[in-house]
C-alpha positions as a printed Julia matrix, in Angstrom:
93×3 Matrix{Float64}:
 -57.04   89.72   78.61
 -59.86   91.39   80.09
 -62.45   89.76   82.83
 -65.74   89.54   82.11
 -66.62   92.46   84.6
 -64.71   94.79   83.08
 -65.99   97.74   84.47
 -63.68  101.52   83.35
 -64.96  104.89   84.74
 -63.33  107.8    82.77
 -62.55  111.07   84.41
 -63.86  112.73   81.31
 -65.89  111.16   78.0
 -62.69  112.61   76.4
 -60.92  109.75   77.83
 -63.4   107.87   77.46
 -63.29  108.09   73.41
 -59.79  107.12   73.61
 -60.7   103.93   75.33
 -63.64  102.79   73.16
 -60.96  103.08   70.46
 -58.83  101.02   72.48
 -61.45   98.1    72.88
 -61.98   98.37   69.07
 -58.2    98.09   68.29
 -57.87   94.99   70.58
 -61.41   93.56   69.07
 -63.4    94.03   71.88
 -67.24   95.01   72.37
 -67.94   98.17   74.28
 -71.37   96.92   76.43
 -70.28   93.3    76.21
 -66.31   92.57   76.42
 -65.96   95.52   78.1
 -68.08   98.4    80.16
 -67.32  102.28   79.75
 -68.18  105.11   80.95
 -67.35  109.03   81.07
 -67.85  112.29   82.87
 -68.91  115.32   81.15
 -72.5   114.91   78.97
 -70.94  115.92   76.2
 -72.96  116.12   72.78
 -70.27  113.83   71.15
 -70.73  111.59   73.37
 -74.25  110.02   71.19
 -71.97  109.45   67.79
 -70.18  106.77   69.51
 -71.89  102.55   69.12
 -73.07  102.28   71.33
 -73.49  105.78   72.93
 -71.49  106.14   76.23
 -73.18  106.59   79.11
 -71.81  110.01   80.95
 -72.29  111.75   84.31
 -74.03  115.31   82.6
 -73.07  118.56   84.52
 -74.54  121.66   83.96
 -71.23  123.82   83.19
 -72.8   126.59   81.5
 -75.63  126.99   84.77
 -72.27  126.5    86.88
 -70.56  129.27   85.23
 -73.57  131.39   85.32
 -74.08  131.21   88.8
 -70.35  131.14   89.82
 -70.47  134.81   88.38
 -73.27  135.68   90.08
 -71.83  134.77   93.21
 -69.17  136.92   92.76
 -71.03  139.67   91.72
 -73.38  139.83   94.44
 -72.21  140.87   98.03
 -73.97  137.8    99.89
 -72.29  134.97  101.38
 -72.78  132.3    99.93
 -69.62  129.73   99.31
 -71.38  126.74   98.25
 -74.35  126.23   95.48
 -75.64  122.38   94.85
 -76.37  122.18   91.13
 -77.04  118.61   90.36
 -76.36  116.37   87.93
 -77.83  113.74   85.54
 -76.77  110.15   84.45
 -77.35  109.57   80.98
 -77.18  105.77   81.23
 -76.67  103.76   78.03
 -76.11  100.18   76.83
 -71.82  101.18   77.33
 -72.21  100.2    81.39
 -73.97   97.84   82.51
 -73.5    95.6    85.53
């Protein structure tokens, strides 16, 4: 059985579904039994009870500006872009 602290960080909130359907096969409750969160900021990610907290990343800016890059002769090699966390009551310490 699971600790109290269980505590699962997802490499994607596609993974993350998959183990929220886990915890509800087993009888567990996601933001009390059992914490999760996922990478990504995906617009799916709100449907879910409760809705899963995610690390958002701007992919369409990234691609955007990864183009650019290549299209323009400079030299730039890295670009800091940022990201947001969307926290929700799926993690919580």
């Amino acid at each position: 059985m699971l600790s109290i602290s269980s505590h699962i960080i997802c490499l994607t909130d596609n993974i993350a579904y998959g183990v929220y359907k886990y915890a509800h096969e087993k009888g567990l409750t996601v933001g009390k039994d059992i914490h999760i969160s996922g990478i990504g900021g995906y617009d799916t990610s709100s449907i879910l009870t409760p809705e899963l907290s995610t690390v958002a990343y701007p992919y369409q800016h990234a691609g955007e500006e990864a183009v650019r890059l290549l299209l323009d002769d400079n030299s730039v090699t890295k670009l800091k872009l940022g990201y947001s966390i969307q926290k929700t009551n799926s993690f919580s310490a």
